[in-house]
C-alpha positions in Angstrom: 0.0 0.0 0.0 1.0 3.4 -0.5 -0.4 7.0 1.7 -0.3 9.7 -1.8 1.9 10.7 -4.7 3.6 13.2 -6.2 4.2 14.4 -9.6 6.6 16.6 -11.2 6.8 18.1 -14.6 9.7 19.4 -16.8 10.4 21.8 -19.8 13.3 21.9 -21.5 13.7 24.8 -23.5 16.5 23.8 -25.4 15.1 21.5 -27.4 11.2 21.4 -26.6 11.1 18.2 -24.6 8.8 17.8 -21.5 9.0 15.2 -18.9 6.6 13.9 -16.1 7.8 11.8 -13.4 5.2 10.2 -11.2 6.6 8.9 -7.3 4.6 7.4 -4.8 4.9 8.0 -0.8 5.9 4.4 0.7 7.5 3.4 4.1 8.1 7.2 4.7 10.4 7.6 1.6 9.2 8.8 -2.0 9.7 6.1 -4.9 9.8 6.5 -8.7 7.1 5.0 -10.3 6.4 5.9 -13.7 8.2 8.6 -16.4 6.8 10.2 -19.5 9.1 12.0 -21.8 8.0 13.3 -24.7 9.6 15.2 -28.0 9.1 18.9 -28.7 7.1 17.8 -31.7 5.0 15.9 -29.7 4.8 12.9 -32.1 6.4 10.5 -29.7 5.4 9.8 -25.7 7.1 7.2 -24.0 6.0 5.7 -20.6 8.5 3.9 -18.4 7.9 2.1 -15.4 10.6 1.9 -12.1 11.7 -1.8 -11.9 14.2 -2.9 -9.9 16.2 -0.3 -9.6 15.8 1.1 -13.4 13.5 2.7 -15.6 11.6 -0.3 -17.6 9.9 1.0 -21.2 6.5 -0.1 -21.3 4.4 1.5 -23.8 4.8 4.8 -26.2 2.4 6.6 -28.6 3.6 7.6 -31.6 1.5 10.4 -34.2 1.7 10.6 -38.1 0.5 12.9 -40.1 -0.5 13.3 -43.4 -1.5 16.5 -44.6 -1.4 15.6 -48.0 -4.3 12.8 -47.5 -5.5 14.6 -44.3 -5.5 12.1 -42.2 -3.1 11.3 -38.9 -2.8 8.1 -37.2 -1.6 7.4 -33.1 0.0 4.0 -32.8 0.5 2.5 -29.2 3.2 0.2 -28.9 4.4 -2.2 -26.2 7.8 -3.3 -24.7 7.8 -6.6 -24.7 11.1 -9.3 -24.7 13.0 -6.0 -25.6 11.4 -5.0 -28.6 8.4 -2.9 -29.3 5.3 -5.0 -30.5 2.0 -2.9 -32.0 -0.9 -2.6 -29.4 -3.5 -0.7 -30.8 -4.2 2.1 -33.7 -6.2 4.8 -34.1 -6.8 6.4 -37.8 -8.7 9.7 -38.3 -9.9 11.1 -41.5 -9.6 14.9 -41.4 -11.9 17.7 -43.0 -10.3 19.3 -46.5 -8.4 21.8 -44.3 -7.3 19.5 -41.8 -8.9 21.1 -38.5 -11.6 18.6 -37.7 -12.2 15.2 -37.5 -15.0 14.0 -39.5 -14.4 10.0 -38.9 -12.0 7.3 -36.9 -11.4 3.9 -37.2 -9.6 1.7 -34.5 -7.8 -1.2 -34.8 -5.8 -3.8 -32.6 -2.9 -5.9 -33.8 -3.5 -10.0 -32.9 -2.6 -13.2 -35.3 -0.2 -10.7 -37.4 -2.9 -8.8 -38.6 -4.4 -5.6 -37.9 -8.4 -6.2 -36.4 -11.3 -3.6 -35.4 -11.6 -3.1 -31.7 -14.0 -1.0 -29.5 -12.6 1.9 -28.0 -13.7 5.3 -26.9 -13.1 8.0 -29.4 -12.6 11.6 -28.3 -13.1 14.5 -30.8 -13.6 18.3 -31.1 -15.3 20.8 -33.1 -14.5 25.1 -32.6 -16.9 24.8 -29.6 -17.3 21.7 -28.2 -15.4 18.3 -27.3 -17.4 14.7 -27.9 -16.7 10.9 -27.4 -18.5 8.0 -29.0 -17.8 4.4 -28.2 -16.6 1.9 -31.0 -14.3 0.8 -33.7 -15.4 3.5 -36.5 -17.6 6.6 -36.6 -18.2 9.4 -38.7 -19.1 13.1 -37.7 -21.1 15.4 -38.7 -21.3 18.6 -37.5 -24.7 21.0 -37.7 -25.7 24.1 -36.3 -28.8 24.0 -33.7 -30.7 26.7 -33.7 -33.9 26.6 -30.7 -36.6 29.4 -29.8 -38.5 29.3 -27.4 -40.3 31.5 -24.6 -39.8 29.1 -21.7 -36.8 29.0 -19.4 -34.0 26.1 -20.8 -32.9 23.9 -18.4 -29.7 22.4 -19.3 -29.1 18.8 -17.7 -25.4 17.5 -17.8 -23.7 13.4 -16.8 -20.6 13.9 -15.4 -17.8 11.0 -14.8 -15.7 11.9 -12.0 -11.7 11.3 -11.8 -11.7 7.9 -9.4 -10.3 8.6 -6.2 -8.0 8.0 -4.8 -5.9 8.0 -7.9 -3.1 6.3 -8.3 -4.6 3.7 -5.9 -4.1 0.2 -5.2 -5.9 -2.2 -5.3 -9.1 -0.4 -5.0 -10.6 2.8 -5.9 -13.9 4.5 -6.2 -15.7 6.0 -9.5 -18.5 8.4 -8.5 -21.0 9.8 -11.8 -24.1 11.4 -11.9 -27.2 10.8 -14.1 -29.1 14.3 -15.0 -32.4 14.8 -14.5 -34.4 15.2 -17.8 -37.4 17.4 -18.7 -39.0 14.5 -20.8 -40.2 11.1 -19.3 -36.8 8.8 -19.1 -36.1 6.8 -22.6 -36.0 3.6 -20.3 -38.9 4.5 -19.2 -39.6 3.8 -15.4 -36.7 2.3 -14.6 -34.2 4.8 -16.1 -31.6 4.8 -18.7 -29.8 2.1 -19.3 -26.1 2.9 -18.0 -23.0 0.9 -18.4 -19.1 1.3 -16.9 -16.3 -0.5 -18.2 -12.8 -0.7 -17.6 -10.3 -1.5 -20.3 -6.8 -2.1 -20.2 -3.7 0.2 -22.2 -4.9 -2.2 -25.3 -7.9 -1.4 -25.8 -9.3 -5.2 -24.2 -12.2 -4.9 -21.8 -11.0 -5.5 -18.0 -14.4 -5.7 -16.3 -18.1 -3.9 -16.2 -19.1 -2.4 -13.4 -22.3 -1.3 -14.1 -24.8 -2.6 -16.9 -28.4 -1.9 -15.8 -31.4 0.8 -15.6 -30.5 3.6 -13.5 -32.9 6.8 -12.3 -31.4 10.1 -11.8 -29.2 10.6 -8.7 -25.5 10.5 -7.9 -23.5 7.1 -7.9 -20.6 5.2 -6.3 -19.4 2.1 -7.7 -15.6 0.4 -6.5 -13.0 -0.9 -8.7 -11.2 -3.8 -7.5 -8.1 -4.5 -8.8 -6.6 -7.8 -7.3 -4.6 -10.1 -9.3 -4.6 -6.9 -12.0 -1.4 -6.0 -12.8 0.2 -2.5 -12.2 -0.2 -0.1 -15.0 -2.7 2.2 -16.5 -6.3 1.7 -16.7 -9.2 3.8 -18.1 -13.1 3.8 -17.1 -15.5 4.6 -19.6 -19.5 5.6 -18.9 -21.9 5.3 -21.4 -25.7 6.2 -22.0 -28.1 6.2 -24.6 -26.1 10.3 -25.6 -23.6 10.7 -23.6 -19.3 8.7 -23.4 -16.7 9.8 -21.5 -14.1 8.1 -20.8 -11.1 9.1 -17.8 -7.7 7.6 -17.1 -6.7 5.4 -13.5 -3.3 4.4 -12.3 -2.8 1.2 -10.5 0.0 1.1 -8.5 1.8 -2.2 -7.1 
């Protein structure tokens, strides 16, 4: 077990490079735990892990683009028997002046071959950020114009960051389901709401939640034993509404 963490962030002006180094408070000493460098460009994030006494690689992202065909492409890879193996892929298809993303498609490498897998997809317009749930999508994007004489009440989900984060081995996830001006589209019961966790791959780890639920605020725990250390991410999802948030599980 382990009583809080720490994290410190550098910039290096000389060359653009940024670094993030993650320790964890443990018999009354600070440890490393995990490091994240990155280029100035950006391109290329690579995640180590303290081992032993060392710095272990574990995964890194890398980003293409190309302009030309407007489309750009983030590859996560693994370290695995001291070489990098593909994990999983993500290709967007960019408008004509390359500012938005207008469809995605997600892949994960098994067998030698490149397969579709279900992941959460997070995109952005000039106004707004969105997330959909899958392995392709396509966007469109429409202005929304309402008029009306009667007060607007907005209602809003929200997915809180687990806490306490990094944990180990459990955690807690609180969200809230909104209240809504028209009868529920589950009808009595609620809206059917469902929590996942999935691993740095892409694979699903376990659902917490998969049923009817009314408006109101909600607590569910993660249990992590026999999971190994590493990151995690937890993903809501209703009939409108993803969001999807990153966990740390610490040995």
């Amino acid at each position: 077990m382990f009583d809080t963490s720490r994290y410190t962030f550098h910039f290096y002006l000389n060359d653009g490079s940024y670094s993030a180094l993650t320790e964890i408070y443990k018999n009354n000493t600070w440890i490393n735990y995990s490091l994240d460098t990155a280029n100035a460009a950006m391109d290329t994030v690579l995640t180590k892990i303290w081992i032993v006494d060392q710095w272990t690689s574990y995964y890194r992202l890398i980003t293409s683009f190309n302009y030309d065909e407007s489309y750009r492409e983030e590859l996560t890879e693994i370290w695995n028997e001291n070489q990098w193996i593909n994990g999983i892929r993500i290709i967007y298809k960019l408008d004509s002046e390359n500012n938005y993303v207008i469809s995605g498609l997600s892949e994960i490498w098994g067998n030698n071959e490149w397969g579709p897998v279900d992941i959460v997809f997070d995109f952005y317009s000039a106004e707004n950020k969105y997330s959909c749930f899958g392995s392709n999508f396509d966007v469109y994007y429409n202005s929304l114009t309402a008029v009306s004489d009667k007060p607007v009440t907005v209602a809003n989900h929200s997915l809180y960051q687990n806490y306490p984060n990094p944990f180990n081995p459990s955690t807690t996830i609180r969200y809230s389901i909104p209240s809504l001006q028209t009868p529920l589209s589950g009808g009595v019961g609620g809206v059917l709401v469902t929590l996942k966790v999935y691993n740095v791959l892409g694979q699903e780890v376990t659902t917490l939640v998969n049923k009817q639920q009314k408006p109101g605020n909600y607590n569910v725990t993660f249990n992590a034993n026999n999971l190994p250390r590493g990151v995690y991410f937890y993903s809501l999802k209703t009939e409108n509404f993803s969001l999807t948030k990153k966990m740390l599980l610490l040995e």
